[in-house]
C-alpha positions in Angstrom: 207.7 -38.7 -11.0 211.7 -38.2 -11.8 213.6 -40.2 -13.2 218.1 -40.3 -13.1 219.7 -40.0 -16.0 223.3 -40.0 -16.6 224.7 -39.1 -20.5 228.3 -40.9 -20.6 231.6 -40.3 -22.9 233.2 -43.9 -23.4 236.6 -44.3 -25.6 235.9 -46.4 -28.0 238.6 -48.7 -26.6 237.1 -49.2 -23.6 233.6 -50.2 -25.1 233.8 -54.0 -23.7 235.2 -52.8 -20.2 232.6 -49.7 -20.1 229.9 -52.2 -20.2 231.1 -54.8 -17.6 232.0 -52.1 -15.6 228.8 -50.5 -15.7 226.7 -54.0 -15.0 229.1 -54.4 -12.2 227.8 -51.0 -11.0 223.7 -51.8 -11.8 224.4 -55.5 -9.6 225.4 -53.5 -6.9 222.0 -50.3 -7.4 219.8 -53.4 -8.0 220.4 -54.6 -4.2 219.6 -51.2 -2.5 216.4 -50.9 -0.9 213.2 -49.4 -3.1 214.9 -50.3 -5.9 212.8 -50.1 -9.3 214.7 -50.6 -12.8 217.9 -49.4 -14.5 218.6 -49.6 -18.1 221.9 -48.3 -20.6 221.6 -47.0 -24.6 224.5 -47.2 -26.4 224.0 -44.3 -29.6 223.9 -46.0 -32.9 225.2 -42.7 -34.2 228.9 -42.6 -35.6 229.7 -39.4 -33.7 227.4 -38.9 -30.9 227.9 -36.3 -28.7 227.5 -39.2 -25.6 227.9 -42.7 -26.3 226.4 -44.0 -23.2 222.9 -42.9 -21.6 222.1 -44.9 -18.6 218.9 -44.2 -16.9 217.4 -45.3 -12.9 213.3 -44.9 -11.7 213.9 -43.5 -8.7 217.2 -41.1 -7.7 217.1 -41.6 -4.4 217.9 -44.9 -4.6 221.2 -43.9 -6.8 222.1 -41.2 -4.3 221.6 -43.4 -1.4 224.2 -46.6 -3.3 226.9 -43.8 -4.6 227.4 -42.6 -0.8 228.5 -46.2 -0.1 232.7 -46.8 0.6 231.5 -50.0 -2.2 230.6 -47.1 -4.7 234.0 -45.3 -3.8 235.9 -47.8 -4.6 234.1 -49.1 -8.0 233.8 -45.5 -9.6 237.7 -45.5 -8.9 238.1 -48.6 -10.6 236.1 -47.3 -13.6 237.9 -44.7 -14.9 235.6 -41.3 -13.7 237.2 -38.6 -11.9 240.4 -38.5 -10.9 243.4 -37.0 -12.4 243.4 -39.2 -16.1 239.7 -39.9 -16.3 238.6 -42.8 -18.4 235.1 -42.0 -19.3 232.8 -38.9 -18.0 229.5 -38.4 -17.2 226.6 -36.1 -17.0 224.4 -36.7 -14.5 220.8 -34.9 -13.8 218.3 -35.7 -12.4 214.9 -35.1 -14.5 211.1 -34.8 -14.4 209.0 -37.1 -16.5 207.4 -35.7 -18.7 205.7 -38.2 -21.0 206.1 -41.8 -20.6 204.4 -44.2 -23.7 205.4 -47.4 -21.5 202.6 -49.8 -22.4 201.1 -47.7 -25.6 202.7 -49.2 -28.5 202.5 -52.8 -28.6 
């Protein structure tokens, strides 16, 4: 199995709207078909490298709702890419390699 996971630089300014923004974004994922689970981690650390890690279940389903003109639109509206980006990210896609789910109570 693989897994998305996406490593993501946030001002901290932009803390609140980063994360209405991105639960704007995970609304719109959590319609597309074969849809499994999303989650985000913000970094307790004071100076982490990326504030932000957001992981998806199944990339396909991410590829398939980032294609969209929707997904155009709302990545413009959040700041990434363009000439003055907001926030960046760090996308890959990755194998799983362990996964404890269920182990620990």
């Amino acid at each position: 199995p693989v897994t998305f996971i996406n490593a993501m630089n946030v001002k901290a300014s932009d803390d609140t709207l980063f994360v209405e923004m991105w639960d704007e974004g995970a609304r719109y994922v959590a319609t597309q078909p074969g849809f499994i689970a999303t989650s985000l981690h913000k970094s307790q650390s004071t100076a982490p490298k990326f504030q932000y890690h957001h992981g998806l279940g199944k990339p396909s389903v991410f590829v398939a709702a980032t294609s969209t003109e929707w997904w155009k639109d709302y990545r413009a509206r959040f700041g990434f890419g363009g000439e003055a980006p907001r926030s960046a990210a760090t996308p890959a896609i990755c194998d799983i390699l362990y996964d404890a789910q269920g182990l620990f109570p």
